[in-house]
TORLUMKE-587193 format. One record per residue (C-alpha): residue in one letter; x, y, z. Coordinates in nm, 4 decimals, m for minus. Example, Ala and Ser with C-alpha at 12.3 -4.5 7.8 and 13.67 -1.06 7.14 Angstrom:
BEGIN
> aa  u  v  w
> a  1.2300  m0.4500  0.7800
> s  1.3670  m0.1060  0.7140
This chain:
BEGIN
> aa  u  v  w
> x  m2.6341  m1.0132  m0.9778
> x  m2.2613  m0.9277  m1.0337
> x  m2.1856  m1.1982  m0.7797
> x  m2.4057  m1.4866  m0.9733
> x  m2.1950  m1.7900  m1.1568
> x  m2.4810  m1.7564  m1.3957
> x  m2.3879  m1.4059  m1.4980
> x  m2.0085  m1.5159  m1.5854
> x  m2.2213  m1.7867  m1.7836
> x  m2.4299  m1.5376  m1.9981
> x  m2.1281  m1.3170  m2.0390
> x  m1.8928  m1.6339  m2.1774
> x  m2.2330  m1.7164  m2.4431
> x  m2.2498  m1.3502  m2.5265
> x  m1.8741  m1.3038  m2.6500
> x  m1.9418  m1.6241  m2.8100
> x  m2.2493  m1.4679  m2.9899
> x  m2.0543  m1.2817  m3.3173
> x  m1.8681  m1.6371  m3.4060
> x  m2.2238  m1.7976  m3.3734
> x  m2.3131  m1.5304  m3.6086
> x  m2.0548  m1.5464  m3.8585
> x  m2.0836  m1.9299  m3.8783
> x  m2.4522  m1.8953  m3.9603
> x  m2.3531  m1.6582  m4.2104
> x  m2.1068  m1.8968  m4.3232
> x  m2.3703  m2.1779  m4.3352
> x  m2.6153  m1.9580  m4.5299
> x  m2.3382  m1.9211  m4.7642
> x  m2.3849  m1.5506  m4.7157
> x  m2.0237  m1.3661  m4.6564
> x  m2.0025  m1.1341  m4.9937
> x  m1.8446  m1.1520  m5.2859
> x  m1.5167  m1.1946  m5.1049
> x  m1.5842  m1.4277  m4.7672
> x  m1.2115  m1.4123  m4.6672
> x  m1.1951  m1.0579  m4.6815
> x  m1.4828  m1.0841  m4.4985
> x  m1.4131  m1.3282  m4.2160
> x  m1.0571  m1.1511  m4.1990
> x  m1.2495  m0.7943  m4.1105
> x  m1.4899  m0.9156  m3.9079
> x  m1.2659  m1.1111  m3.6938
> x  m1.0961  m0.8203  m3.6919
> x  m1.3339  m0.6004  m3.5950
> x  m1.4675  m0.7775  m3.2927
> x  m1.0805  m0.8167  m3.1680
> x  m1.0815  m0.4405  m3.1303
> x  m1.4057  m0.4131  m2.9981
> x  m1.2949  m0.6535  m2.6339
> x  m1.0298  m0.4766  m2.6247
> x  m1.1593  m0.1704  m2.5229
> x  m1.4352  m0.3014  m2.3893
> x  m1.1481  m0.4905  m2.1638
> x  m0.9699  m0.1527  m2.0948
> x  m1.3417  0.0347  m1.9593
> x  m1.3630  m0.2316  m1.6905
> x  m1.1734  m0.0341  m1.4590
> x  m1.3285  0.2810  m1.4936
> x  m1.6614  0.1451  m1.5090
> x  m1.6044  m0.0520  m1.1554
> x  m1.4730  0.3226  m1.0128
> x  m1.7577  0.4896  m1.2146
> x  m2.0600  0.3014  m1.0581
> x  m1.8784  0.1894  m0.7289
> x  m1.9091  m0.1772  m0.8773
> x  m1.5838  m0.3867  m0.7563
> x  m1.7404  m0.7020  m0.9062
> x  m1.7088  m0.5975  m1.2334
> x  m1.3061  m0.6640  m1.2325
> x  m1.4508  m1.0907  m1.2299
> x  m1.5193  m0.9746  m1.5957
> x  m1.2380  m0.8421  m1.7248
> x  m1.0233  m1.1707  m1.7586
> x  m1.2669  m1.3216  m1.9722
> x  m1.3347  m1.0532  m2.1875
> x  m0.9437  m0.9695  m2.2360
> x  m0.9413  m1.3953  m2.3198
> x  m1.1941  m1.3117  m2.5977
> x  m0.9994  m1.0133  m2.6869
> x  m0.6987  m1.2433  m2.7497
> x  m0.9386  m1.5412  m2.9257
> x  m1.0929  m1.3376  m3.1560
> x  m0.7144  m1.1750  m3.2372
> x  m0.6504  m1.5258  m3.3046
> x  m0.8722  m1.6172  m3.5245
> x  m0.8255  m1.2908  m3.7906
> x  m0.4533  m1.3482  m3.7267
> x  m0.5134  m1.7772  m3.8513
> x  m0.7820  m1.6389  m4.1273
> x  m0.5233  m1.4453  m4.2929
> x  m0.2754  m1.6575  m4.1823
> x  m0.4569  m1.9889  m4.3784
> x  m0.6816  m1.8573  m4.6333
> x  m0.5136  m1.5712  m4.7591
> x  m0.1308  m1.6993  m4.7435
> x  m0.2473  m2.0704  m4.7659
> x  m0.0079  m2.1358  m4.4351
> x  0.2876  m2.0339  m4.6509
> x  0.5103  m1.9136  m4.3057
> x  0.7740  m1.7251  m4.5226
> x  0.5139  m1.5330  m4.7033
> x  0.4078  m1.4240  m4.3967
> x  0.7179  m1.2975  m4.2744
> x  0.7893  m1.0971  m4.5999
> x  0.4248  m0.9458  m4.5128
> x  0.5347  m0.8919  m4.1971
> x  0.8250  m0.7188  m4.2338
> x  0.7298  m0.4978  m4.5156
> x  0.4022  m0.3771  m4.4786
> x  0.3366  m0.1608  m4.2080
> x  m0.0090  m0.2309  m4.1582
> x  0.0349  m0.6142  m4.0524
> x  0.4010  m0.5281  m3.8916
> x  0.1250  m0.3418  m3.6213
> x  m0.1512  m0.6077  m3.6193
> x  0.1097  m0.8433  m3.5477
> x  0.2812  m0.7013  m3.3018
> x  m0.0448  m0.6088  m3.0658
> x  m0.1050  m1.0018  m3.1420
> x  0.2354  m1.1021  m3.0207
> x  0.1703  m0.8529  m2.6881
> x  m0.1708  m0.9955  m2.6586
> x  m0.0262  m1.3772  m2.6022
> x  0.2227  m1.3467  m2.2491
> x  m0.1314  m1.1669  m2.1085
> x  m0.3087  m1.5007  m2.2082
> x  m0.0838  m1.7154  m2.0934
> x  m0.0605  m1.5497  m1.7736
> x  m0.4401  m1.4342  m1.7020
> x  m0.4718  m1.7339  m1.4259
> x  m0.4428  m1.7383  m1.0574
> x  m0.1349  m1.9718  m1.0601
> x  0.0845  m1.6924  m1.3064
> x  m0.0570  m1.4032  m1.0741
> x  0.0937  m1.6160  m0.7759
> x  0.4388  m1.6637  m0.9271
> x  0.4632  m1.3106  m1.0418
> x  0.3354  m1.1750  m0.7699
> x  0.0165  m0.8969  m0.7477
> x  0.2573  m0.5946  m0.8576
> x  0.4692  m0.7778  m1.1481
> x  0.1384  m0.9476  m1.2657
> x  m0.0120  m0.5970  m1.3126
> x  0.3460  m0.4362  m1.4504
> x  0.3087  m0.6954  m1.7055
> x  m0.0143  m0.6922  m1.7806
> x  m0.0339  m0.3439  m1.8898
> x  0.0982  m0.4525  m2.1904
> x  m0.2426  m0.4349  m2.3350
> x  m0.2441  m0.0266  m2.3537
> x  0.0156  m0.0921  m2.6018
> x  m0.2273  m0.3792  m2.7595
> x  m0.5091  m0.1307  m2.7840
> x  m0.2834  0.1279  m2.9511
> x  m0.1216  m0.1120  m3.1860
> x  m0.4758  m0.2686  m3.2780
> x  m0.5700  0.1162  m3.3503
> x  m0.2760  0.2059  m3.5782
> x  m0.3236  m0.1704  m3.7715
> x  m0.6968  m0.0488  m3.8469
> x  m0.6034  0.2993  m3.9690
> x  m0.3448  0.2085  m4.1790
> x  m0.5609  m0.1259  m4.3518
> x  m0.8396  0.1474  m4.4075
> x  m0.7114  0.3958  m4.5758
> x  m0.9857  0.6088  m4.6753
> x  m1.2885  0.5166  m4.4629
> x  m1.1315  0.6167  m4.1507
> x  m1.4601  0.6735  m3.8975
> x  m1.4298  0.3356  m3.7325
> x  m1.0737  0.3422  m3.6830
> x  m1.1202  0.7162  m3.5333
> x  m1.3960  0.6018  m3.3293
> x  m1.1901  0.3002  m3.1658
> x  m0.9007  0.5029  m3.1130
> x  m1.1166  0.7776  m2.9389
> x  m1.1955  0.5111  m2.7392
> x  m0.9044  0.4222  m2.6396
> x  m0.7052  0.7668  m2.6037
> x  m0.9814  0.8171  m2.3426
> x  m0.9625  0.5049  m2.1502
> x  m0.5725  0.5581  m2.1480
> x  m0.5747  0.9479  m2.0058
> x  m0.8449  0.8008  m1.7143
> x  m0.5864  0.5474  m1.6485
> x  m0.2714  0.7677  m1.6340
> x  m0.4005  1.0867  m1.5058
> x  m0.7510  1.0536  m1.4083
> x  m0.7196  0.7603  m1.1650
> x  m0.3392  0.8070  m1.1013
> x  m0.3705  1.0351  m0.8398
> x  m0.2008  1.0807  m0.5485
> x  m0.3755  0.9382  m0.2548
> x  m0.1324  1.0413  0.0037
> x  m0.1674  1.4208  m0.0876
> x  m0.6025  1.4125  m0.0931
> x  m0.7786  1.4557  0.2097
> x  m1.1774  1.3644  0.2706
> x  m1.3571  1.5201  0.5384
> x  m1.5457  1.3066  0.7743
> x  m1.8323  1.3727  0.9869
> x  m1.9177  1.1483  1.2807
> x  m2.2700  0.9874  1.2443
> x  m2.3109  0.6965  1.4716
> x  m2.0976  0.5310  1.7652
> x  m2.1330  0.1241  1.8794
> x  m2.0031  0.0292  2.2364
> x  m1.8119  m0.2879  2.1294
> x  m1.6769  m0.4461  2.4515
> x  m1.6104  m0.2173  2.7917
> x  m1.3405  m0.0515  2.6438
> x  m1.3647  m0.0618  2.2379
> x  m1.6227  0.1751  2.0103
> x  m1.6565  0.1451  1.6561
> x  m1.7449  0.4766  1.4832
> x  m1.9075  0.5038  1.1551
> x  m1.8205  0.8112  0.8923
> x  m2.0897  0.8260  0.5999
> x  m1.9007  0.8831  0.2831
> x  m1.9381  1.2353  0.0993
> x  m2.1497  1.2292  m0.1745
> x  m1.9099  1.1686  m0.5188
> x  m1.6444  1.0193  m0.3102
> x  m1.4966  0.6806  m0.2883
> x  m1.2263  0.5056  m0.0684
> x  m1.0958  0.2249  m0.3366
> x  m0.9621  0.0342  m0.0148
> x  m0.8295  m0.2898  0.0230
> x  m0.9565  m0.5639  0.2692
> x  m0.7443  m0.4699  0.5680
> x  m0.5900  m0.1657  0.4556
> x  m0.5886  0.2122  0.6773
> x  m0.6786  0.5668  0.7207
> x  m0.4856  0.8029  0.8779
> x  m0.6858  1.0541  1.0661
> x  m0.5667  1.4563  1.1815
> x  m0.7767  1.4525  1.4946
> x  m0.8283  1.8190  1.7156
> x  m0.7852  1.7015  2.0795
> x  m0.7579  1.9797  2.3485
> x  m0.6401  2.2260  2.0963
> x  m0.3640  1.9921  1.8749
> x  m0.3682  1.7919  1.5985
> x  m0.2631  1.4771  1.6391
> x  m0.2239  1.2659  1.3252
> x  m0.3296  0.8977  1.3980
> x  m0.4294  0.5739  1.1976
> x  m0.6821  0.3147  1.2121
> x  m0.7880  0.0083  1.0558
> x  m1.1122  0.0246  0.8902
> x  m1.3208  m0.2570  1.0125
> x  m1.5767  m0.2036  0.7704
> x  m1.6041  m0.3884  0.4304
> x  m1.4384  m0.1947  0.1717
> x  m1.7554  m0.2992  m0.0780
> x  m1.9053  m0.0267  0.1737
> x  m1.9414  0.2747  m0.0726
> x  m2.1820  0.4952  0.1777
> x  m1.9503  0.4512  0.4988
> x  m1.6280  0.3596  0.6643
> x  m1.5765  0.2548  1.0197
> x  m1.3068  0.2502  1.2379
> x  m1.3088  0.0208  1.5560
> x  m1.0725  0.2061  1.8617
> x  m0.9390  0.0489  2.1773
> x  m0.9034  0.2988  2.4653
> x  m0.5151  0.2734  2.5458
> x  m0.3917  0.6296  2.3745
> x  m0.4677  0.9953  2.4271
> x  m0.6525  1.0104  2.1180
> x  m0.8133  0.6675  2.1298
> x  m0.9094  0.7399  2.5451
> x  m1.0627  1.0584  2.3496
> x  m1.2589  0.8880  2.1301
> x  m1.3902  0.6384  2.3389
> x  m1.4982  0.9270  2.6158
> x  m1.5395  1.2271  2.4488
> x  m1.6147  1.1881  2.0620
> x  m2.0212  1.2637  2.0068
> x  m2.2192  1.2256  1.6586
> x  m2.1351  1.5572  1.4166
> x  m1.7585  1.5024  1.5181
> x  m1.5139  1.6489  1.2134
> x  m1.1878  1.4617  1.1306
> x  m1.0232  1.4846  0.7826
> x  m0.8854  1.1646  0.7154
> x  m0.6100  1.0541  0.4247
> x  m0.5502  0.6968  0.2670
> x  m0.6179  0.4039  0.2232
> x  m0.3109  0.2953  0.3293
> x  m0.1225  m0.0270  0.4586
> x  m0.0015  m0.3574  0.2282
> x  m0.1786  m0.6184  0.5037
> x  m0.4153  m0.6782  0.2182
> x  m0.6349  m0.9893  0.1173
> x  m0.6784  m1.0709  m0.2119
> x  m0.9297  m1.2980  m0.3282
> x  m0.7181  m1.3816  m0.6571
> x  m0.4506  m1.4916  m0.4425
> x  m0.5604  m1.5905  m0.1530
> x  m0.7683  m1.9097  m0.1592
> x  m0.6591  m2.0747  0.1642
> x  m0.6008  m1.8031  0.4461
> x  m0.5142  m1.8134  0.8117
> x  m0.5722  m1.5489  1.0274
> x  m0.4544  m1.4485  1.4042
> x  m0.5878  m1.1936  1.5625
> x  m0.4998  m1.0252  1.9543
> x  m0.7162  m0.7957  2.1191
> x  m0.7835  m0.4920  1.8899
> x  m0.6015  m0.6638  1.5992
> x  m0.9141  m0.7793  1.5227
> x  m1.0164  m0.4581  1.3268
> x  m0.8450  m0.5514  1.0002
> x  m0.8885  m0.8470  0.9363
> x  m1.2826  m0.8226  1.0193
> x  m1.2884  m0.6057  0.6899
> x  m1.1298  m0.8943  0.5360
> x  m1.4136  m1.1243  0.6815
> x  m1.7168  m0.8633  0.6050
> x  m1.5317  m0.8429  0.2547
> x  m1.5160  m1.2618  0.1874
> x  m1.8848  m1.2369  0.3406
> x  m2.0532  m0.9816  0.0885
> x  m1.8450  m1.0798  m0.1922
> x  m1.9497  m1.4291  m0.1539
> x  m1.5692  m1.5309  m0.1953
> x  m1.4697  m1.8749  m0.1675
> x  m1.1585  m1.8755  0.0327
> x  m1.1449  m2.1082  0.2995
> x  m1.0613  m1.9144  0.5917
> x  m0.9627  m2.0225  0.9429
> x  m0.9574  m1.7374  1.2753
> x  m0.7366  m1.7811  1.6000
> x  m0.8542  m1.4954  1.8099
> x  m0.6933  m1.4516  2.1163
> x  m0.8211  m1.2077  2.3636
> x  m0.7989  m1.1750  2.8000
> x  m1.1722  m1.2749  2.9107
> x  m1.4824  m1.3709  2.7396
> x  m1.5698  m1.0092  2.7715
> x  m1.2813  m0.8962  2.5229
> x  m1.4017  m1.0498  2.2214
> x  m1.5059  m0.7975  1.9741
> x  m1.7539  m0.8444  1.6984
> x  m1.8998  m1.1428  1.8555
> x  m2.1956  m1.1434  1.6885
> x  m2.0572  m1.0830  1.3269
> x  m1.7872  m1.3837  1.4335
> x  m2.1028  m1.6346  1.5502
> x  m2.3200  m1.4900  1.2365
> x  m2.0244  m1.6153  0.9873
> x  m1.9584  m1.9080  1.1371
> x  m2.3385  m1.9988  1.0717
> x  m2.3419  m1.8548  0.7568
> x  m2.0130  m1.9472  0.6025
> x  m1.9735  m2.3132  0.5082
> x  m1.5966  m2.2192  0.4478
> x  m1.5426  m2.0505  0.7955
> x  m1.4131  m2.1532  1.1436
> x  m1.3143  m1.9773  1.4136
> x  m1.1229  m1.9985  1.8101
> x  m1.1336  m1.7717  2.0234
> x  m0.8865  m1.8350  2.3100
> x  m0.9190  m1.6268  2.6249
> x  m0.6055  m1.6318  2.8764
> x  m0.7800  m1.5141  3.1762
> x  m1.1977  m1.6261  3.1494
> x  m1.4337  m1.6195  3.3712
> x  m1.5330  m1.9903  3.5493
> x  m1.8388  m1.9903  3.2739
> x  m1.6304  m1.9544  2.9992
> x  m1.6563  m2.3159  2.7649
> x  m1.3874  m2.1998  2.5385
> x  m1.0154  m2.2577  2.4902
> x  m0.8403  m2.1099  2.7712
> x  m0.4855  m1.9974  2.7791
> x  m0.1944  m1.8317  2.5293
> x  m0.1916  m1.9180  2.1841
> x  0.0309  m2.1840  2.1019
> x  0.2188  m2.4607  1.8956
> x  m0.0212  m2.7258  2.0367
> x  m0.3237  m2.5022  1.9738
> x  m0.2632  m2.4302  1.6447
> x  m0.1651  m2.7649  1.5360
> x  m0.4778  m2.8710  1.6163
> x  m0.6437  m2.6887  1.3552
> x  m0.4298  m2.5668  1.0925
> x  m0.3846  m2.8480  0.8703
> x  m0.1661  m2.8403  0.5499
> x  0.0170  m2.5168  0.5152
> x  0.1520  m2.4982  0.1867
> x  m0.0750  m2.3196  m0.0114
> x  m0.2293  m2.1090  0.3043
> x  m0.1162  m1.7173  0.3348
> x  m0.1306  m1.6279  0.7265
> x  m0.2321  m1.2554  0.8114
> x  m0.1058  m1.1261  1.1907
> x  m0.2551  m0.8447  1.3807
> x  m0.2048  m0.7411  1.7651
> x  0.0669  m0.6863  1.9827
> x  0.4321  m0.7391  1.9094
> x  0.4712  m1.0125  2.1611
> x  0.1696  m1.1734  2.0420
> x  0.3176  m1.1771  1.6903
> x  0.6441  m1.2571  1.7793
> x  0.4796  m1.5476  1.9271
> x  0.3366  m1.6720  1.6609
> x  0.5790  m1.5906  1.4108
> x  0.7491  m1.8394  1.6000
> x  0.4837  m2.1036  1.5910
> x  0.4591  m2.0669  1.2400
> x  0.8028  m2.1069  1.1717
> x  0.8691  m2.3708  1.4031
> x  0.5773  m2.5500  1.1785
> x  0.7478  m2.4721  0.8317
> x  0.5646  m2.1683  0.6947
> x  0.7735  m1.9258  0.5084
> x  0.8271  m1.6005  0.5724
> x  0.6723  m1.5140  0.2438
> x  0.3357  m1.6381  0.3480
> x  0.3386  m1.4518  0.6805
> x  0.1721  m1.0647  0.6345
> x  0.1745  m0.8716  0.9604
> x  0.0204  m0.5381  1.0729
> x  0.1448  m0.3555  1.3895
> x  m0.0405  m0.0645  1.4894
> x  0.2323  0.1179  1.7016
> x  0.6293  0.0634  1.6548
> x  0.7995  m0.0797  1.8714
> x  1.1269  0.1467  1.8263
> x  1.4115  0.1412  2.1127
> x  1.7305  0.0190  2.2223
> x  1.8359  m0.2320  2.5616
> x  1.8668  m0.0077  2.8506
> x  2.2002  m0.1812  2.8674
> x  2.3030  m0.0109  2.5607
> x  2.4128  0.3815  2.5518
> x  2.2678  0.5715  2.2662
> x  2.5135  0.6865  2.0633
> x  2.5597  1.0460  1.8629
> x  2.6068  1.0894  1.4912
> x  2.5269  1.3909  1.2555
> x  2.2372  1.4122  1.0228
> x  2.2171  1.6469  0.7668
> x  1.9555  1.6865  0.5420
> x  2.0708  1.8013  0.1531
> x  1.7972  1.9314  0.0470
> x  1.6757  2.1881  0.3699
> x  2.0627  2.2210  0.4159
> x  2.0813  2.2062  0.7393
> x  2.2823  1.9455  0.9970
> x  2.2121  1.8149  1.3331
> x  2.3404  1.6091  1.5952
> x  2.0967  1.2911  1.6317
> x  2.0525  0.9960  1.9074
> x  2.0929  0.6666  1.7643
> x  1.7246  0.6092  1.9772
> x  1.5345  0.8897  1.8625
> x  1.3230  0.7928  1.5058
> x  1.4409  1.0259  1.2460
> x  1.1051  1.1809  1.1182
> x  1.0411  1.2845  1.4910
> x  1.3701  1.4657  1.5232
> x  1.3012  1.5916  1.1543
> x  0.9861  1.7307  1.2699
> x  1.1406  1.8483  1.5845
> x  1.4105  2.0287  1.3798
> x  1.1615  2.1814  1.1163
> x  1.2229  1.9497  0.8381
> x  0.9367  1.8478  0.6386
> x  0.8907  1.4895  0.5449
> x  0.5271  1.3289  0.4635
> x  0.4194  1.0997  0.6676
> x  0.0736  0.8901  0.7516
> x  0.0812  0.5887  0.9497
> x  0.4178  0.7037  1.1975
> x  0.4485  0.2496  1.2440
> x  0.6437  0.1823  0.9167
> x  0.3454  0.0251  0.7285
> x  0.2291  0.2679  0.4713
> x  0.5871  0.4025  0.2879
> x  0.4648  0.7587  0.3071
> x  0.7781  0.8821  0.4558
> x  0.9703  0.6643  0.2436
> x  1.3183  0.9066  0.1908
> x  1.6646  0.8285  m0.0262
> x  1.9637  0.8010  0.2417
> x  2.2442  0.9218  0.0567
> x  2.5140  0.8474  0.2427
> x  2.5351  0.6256  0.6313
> x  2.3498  0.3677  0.7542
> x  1.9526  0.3677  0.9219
> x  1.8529  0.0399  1.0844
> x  1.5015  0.0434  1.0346
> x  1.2604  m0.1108  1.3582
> x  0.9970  m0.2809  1.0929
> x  1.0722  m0.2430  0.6252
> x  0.6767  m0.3548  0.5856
> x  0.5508  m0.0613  0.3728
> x  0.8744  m0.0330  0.2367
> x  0.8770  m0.1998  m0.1504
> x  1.1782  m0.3659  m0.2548
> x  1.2220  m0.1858  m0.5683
> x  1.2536  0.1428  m0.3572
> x  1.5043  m0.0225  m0.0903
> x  1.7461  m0.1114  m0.3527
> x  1.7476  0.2705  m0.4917
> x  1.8394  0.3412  m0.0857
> x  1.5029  0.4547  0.0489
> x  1.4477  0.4026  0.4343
> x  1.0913  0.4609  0.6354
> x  1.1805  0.7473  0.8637
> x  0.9383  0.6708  1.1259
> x  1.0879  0.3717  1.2502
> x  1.4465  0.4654  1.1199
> x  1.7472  0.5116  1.3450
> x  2.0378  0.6318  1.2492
> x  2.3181  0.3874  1.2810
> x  2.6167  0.6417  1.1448
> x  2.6424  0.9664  1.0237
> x  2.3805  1.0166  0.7580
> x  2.2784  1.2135  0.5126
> x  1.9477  1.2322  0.3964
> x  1.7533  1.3388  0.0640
> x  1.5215  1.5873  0.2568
């Protein structure tokens, strides 16, 4: 129902419903003794009321495990800022009769309208920015930095109804109730740290893939929630032959999944050979995350192009399963390369969307097939691609699988004129080391906080020698995608293998990823 064009409908002639009101009051010639105190309040009143029914659309969606209530929260904010609008033009026109410098003086000197105005004037850069093509330019993190401009809004709307009040002060107690609560779930109930929490998982079903891949499936525990992003990761602490071994996995699963997650594992690792052989249904693992910034997002992304090798598959089917059930219309194109007809996983969910999804195509390409295969043979490539990718401008391009296999077509891509800020790539192992032509050179690490000082290789990552030296530094994904080990380097140099989960912001203070970090000098580290 969520999902419906004709719920947005209903919704857009409900917040319409109080004008519709006020103008048949109007037309009934019933609005007091004093109709511009009247329309001023009431305006007023219904101004407050979106915007904290703006601010619970959040919790709600986390509350009930309803992601498609976030569609609503644009247009209600819109109404939050139309309705501010019109009780700032009512007062504006028929109490100062337009007169601008009277306004000012108001303004300026009474305290009351000094806040109404103000959560007005904060109200209008979130209007004017509320569409797709703002959250583009701004970019998902800045739009959202800005945009939480309307706490202050809500506050200011709050302190403009107490002070006009003055004596009946229920309602104004009542809305700013409201809104003390809605801000304390924001800043400590839902700001929590994800990387420190831990779920424990409990194997309940396993699915042969292909020969050599098994998806398994872990039932959520009742009361808990993942919040994951199409494409994004959990790193698990599996037990295997006595050790924990931390490792991470894309979930394959739709993130709209609120009763399970699944992973999908090629056998090509100790723990992955385990799981393929040796894990059985009642299996434990605690696993942390989400993690991972290889994320779709339907906002953004409207025109997506996706290559997938092998395994890499597993993320970007939750972005598929994700576009499916949330009936998104993105128009979404698949290269799949894999070695034989017998490698392709999920080929039933792959033939399923292409039937189902008018906006869908996919190609699998097989390098090695067997003589019945009817499908594109060979490596991916410009030619290939060409054929058909048309227009690239506004397309984002998502890469998952082996290095070389990116590299490739990171080169294709280039070659055709995509930017490197529409290329997103996952790697799920790093691919850390130096020529064997070059001798590793020694330099010192110390670490300022554990003060302590070691002699390091220029090839050994620094959070394995950390570890091996009994320094602590948190970690997930160990492949320089989820910033977890994120650490300040005070002084020297660290080339870093792969700065994906690193953010920019945290770069420029002098943060490195330790996993795939090398030291390059003698360093000294905030650990």
């Amino acid at each position: 129902m969520l999902r419906n064009k004709w719920t947005k409908v209903l919704l857009f002639v409900l917040c319409l419903a109080p004008l519709g009101w006020l103008g048949w009051r109007a037309w009934r010639g019933n609005l007091t003794a004093n109709p511009i105190e009247f329309i001023t309040h009431f305006t007023g009143d219904w101004t407050i009321r979106f915007i904290v029914l703006t601010l619970g659309v959040t919790p709600l969606r986390r509350l009930f495990r309803q992601p498609n209530l976030a569609a609503f929260r644009r247009m209600l904010g819109l109404y939050a800022f139309f309705y501010g609008s019109l009780h700032f033009l009512t007062w504006l026109w028929l109490d100062k009769g337009l007169n601008l410098q009277d306004m000012w003086v108001d303004v300026l000197k009474r305290r009351f309208i000094t806040a109404g105005f103000a959560g007005l004037a904060l109200m209008l850069p979130l209007a004017v920015t509320s569409t797709r093509g703002w959250v583009a330019r701004l970019g998902g993190k800045g739009w959202q930095r800005l945009h939480r401009l309307v706490y202050l809004t809500a506050i200011a709307g709050v302190v403009h109804y107490y002070w006009l009040v003055k004596s009946d002060i229920r309602w104004p107690v009542f809305y700013g109730s409201c809104v003390a609560l809605l801000l304390t779930v924001r800043f400590i109930g839902v700001k929590k740290d994800k990387a420190a929490s831990e779920i424990a998982l409990v194997l309940a079903s396993l699915k042969q893939e292909t020969r050599d891949v098994l998806t398994l499936r872990f039932p959520l525990p009742a009361g808990k929630t993942l919040d994951a992003k199409p494409g994004q990761f959990l790193t698990f602490n599996w037990k295997v032959d006595g050790k924990i071994l931390p490792r991470s996995y894309s979930i394959s699963s739709s993130p709209l999944q609120t009763d399970y997650v699944e992973i999908t594992v090629k056998q090509q690792g100790v723990v992955s050979s385990f799981l393929n052989s040796k894990a059985k249904v009642g299996l434990t693992v605690n696993a942390q995350g989400p993690f991972g910034q290889f994320c779709f997002d339907k906002v953004l992304h409207r025109r997506i192009a996706l290559f997938a090798g092998g395994s890499g598959i597993t993320p970007i089917m939750s972005m598929l399963r994700y576009i499916e059930e949330a009936a998104v219309e993105t128009e979404v194109l698949l290269y799949y390369a894999v070695r034989s007809e017998r490698d392709v996983i999920f080929r039933e969910d792959l033939e399923r969307m292409q039937r189902l999804l008018p906006r869908f195509t996919h190609h699998i390409i097989a390098s090695r097939p067997g003589a019945g295969w009817t499908g594109q043979r060979g490596h991916l490539d410009r030619e290939q691609v060409e054929r058909h990718l048309g227009s690239i401008g506004d397309r984002a391009f998502f890469l998952c699988g082996p290095l070389g296999f990116m590299t490739a077509v990171t080169e294709v891509l280039t070659a055709l004129g995509v930017s490197a800020e529409q290329i997103r790539r996952e790697r799920f192992t790093a691919g850390i080391g130096t020529s064997s032509d070059a001798p590793a050179a020694t330099y010192t690490v110390e670490f300022a906080k554990s003060g302590r000082k070691f002699a390091v290789l220029s090839t050994e990552p620094l959070l394995t020698f950390a570890e091996n030296h009994g320094v602590q530094i948190p970690y997930n994904c160990r492949v320089g995608q989820c910033g977890t080990c994120a650490t300040r380097v005070l002084e020297g140099e660290i080339e870093m293998e792969t700065e994906e989960g690193l953010e920019s912001g945290r770069r420029a203070k002098g943060y490195r990823l330790m996993c795939v970090g090398m030291a390059r000098s003698n360093i000294v580290l905030q650990a």
